[in-house]
VOVOVO-30074 format. One record per residue (C-alpha): residue in three letters; chain; x, y, z. Coordinates in Angstrom, 2 decimals, m for minus. Example, Ala and Ser with C-alpha at 12.3 -4.5 7.8 and 13.67 -1.06 7.14 Angstrom:
# VOVOVO-30074
 rest kette      xx      yy      zz
  Ala     A   12.30   m4.50    7.80
  Ser     A   13.67   m1.06    7.14
# end
This chain:
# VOVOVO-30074
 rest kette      xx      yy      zz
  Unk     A   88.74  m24.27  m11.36
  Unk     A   88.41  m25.81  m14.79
  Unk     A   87.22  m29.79  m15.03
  Unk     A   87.09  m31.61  m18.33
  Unk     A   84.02  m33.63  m18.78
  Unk     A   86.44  m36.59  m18.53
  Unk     A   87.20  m36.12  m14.84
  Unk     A   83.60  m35.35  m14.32
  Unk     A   82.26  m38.32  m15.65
  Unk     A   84.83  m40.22  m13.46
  Unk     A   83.60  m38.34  m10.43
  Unk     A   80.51  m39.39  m11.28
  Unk     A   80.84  m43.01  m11.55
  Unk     A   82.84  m42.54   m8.15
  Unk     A   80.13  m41.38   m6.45
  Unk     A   76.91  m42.86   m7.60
  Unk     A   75.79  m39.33   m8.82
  Unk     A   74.01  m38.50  m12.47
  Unk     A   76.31  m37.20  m14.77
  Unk     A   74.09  m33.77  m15.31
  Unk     A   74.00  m33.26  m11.44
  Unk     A   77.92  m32.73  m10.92
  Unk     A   78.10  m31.06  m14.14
  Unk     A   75.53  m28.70  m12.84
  Unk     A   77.02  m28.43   m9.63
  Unk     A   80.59  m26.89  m11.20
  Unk     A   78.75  m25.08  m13.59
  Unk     A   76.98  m23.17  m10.58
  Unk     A   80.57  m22.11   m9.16
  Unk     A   81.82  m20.60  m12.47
  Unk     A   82.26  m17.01  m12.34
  Unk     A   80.53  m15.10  m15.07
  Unk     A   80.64  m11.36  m15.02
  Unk     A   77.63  m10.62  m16.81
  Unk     A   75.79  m12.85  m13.88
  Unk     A   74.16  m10.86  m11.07
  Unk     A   74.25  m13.47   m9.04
  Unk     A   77.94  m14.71  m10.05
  Unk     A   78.99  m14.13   m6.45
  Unk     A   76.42  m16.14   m5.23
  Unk     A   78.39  m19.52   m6.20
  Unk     A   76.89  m21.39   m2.48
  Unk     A   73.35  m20.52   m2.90
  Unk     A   73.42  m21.62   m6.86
  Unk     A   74.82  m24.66   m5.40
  Unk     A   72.26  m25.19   m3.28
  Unk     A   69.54  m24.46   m5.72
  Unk     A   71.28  m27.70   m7.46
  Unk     A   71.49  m30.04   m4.75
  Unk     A   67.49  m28.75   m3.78
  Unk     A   66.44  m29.29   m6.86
  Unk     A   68.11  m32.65   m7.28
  Unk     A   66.62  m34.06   m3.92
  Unk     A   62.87  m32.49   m4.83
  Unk     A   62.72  m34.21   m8.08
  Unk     A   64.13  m37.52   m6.44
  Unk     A   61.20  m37.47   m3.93
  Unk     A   58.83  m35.97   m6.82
  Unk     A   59.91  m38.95   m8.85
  Unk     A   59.27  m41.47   m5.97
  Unk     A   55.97  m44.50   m5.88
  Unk     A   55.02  m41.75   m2.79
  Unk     A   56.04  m38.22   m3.23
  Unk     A   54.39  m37.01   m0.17
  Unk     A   56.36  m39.24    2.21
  Unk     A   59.76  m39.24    0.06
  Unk     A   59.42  m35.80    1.07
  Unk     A   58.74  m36.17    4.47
  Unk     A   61.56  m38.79    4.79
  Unk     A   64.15  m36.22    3.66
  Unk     A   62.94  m33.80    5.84
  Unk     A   60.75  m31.39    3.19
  Unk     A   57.87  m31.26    5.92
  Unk     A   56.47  m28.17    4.73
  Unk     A   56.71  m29.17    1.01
  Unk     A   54.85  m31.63    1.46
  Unk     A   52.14  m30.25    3.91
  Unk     A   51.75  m27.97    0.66
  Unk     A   51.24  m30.59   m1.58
  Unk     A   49.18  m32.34    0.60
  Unk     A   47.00  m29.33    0.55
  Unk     A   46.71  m28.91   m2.74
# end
């Protein structure tokens, strides 16, 4: 399915979601032969939407319990740890 950064930014505005993130988010279901993990399209998905919420929390006054509130308990045991 094609989208025209157009529609995408309207999406965005929709939603209350960054421009990049649903941009990255169709990107990750496009097909692309040359792609091992073209077939993949959920789990590159996911990698998106993990990646947004991480940063989020990252980004946060309190990383540690951004984390926790979101439910990345073992994330942030590790950082904890560290």
């Amino acid at each position: 399915m094609t989208h025209d950064l157009d529609a995408l930014r309207e999406a965005s505005e929709r939603v209350g979601l960054p421009f990049h993130y649903v941009q990255r988010l169709v990107e990750a279901d496009q097909y692309d032969a040359q792609d091992p993990r073209s077939g993949d399209a959920l789990g590159r998905q996911l990698t998106v939407v993990f990646d947004h919420y991480i940063a989020k929390c990252l980004a946060a006054p309190d990383p540690i319990a951004a984390l926790r509130q979101l439910g990345f308990e073992e994330t942030a045991d590790a950082l904890t740890k560290a």
